[in-house]
C-alpha positions as CSV (number, residue, x, y, z in Angstrom):
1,X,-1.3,-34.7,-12.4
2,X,2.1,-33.5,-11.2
3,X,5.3,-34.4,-13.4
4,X,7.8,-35.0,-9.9
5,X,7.8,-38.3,-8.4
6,X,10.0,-39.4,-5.8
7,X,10.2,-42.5,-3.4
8,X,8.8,-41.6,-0.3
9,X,10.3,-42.9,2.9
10,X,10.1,-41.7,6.6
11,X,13.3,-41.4,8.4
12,X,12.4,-42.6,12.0
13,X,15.0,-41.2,14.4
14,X,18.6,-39.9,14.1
15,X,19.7,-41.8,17.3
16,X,22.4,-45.2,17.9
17,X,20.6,-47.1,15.6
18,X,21.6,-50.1,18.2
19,X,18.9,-48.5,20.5
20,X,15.8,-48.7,17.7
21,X,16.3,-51.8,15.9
22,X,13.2,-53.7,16.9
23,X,10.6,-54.3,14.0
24,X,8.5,-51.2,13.5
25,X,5.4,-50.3,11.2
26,X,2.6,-47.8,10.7
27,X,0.2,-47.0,9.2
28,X,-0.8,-44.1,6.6
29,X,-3.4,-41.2,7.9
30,X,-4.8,-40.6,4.4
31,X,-4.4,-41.7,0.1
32,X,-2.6,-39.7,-2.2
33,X,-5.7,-38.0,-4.7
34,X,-4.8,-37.8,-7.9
35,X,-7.1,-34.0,-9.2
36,X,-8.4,-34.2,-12.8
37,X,-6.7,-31.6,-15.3
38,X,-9.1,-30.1,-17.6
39,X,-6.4,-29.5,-20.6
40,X,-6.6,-32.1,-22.6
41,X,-3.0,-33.5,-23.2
42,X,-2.5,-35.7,-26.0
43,X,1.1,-36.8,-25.2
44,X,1.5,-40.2,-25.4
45,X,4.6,-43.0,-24.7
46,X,4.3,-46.2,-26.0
47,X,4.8,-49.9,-24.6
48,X,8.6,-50.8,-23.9
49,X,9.9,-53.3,-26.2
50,X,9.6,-55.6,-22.8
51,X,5.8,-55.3,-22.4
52,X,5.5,-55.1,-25.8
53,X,7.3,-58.7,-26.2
54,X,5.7,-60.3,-23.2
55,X,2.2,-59.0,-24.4
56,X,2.7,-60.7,-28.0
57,X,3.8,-64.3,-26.3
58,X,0.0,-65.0,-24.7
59,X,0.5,-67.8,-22.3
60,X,4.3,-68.1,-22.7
61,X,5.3,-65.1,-21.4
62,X,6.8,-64.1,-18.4
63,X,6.6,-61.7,-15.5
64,X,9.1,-60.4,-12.9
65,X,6.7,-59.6,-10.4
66,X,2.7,-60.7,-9.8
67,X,0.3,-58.4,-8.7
68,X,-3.2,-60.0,-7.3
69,X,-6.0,-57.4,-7.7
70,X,-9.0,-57.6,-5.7
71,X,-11.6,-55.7,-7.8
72,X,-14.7,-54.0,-5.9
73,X,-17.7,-52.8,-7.1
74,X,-16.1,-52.6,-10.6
75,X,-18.3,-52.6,-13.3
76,X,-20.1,-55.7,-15.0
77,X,-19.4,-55.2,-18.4
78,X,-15.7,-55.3,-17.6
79,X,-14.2,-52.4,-19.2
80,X,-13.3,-50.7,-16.1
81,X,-11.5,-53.8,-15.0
82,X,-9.4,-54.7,-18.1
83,X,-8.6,-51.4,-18.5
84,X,-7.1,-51.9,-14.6
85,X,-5.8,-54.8,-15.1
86,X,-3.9,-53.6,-18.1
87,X,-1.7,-51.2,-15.6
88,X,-1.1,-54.1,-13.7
89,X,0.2,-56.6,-16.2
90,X,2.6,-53.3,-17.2
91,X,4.1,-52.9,-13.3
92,X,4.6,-56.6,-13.4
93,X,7.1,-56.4,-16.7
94,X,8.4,-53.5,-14.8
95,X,8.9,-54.4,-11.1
96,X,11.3,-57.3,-9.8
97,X,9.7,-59.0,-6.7
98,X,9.4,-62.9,-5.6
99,X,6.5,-61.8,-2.9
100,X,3.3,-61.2,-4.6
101,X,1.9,-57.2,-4.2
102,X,-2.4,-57.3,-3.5
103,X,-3.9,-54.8,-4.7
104,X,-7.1,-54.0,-3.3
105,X,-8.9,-51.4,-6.4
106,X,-12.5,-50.2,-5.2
107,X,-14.3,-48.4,-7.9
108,X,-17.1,-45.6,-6.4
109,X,-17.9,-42.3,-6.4
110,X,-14.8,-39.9,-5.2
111,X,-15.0,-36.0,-4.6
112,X,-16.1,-34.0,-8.0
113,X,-12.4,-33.7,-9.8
114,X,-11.2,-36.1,-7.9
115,X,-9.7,-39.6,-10.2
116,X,-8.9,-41.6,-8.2
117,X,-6.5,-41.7,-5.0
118,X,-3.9,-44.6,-3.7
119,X,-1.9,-45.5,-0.7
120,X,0.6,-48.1,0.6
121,X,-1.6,-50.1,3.6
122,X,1.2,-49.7,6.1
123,X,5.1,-49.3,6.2
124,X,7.8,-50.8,8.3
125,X,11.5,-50.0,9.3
126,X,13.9,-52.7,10.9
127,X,12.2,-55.9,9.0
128,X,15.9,-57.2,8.4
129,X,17.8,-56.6,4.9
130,X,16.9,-53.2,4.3
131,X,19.9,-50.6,3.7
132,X,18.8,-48.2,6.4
133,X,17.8,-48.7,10.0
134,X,15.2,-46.9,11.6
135,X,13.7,-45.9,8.1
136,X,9.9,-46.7,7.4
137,X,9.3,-48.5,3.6
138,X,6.6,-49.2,2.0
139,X,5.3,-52.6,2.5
140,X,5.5,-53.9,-1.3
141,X,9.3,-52.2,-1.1
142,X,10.1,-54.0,2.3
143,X,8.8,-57.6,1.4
144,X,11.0,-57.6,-2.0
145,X,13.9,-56.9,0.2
146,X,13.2,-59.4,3.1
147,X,11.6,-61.7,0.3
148,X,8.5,-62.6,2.3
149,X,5.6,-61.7,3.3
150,X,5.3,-59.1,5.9
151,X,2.1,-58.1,6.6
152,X,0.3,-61.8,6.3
153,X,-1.9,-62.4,2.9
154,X,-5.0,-61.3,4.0
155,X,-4.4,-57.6,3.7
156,X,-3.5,-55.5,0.8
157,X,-0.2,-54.2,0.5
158,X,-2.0,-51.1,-1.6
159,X,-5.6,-49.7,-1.7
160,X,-6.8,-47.8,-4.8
161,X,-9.9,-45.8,-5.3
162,X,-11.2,-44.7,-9.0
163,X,-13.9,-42.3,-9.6
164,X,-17.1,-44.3,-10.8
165,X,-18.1,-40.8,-11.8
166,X,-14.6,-39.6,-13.9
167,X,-15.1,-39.3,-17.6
168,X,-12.6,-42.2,-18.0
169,X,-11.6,-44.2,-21.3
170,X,-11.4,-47.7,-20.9
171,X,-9.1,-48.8,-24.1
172,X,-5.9,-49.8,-23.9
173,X,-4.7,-48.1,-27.0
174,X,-3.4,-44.8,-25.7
175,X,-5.8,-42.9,-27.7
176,X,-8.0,-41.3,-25.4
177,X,-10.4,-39.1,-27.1
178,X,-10.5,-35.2,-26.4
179,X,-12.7,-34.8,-23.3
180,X,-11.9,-38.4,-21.7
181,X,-9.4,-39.3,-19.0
182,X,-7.7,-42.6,-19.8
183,X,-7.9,-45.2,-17.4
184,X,-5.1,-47.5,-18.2
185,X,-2.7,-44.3,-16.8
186,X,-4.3,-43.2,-14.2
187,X,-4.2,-46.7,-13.1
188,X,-0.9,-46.5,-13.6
189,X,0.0,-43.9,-11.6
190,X,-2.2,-45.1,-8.7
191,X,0.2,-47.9,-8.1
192,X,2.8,-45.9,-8.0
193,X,1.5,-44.1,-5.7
194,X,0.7,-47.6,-3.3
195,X,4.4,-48.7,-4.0
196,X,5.4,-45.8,-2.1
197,X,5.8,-42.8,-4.6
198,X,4.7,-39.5,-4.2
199,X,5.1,-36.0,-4.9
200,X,6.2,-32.9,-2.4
């Protein structure tokens, strides 16, 4: 896993931006993969006091975002999925949005040393309220701007893909034994990935 993240957004065209203001999207070609390491690294960062707080208030707490997760082909016995949903509740303390983000997660078999890989399901430029013309975001990015949905409900504003064949740890503790590849993080790091982070 690389340490460089940066938000990833297309710049369209340099002309009059009065010529190419029209509503534009697209869609991505491929997902960002996400390689297993073979070192294990046991570095780990705990909870910020806001998730930690929100997590210790059960029903009373609050979010600042929701994220709806369609699971597929997940496991029965749930682990996979808690360990998912986990991530999530931790982007929702993190993220500011009034226009839920759907999250479609499919769990099967990937490429050997492949986790898992994520993507935004389209982008769009000229949506109204963005700071740039002409300039493709993300589609979770552009509907917090606008505040409302873009791309209808029915489709996912990111897909993610986990290995069903990965070595993962499913707890939620952050101590993921030597060996194992923990879940909760890569899971993580997927939806960054589908909110429109990448490397280069």
């Amino acid at each position: 896993m690389r340490a460089f993240v940066f938000p990833l957004v297309f710049i369209l065209c340099r002309i009059d931006p009065g010529q190419c203001q029209e509503l534009m999207s697209i869609k991505p070609g491929k997902p960002i993969v996400c390689y297993q390491s073979f070192d294990d690294e046991h570095v780990r960062i705990g909870l910020s006091d806001k998730v930690r707080q929100l997590r210790q208030h059960g029903a009373g707490r609050t979010r600042s975002a929701t994220i709806q997760v369609e699971y597929i082909n997940f496991p029965a016995n749930g682990e996979a999925r808690d360990a998912f949903q986990y991530a999530v509740e931790i982007w929702e303390t993190e993220l500011t949005s009034s226009v839920p983000i759907r999250i479609q997660a499919e769990w099967r078999p990937l490429a050997a040393g492949v986790l898992g890989q994520a993507i935004w399901g389209s982008a769009y430029a000229n949506f109204g309220g963005e700071q740039f013309m002409n300039v493709f975001y993300p589609v979770a990015l552009a509907e917090k701007i606008v505040g409302h949905e873009i791309n209808g409900t029915s489709e996912p504003d990111i897909f993610a893909t986990f290995n069903s064949n990965a070595a993962w740890y499913f707890g939620t503790d952050g101590n993921t034994p030597s060996g194992r590849m923990d879940l909760v993080t890569i899971g993580l790091h997927e939806i960054a990935h589908g909110l429109g982070y990448t490397d280069t």
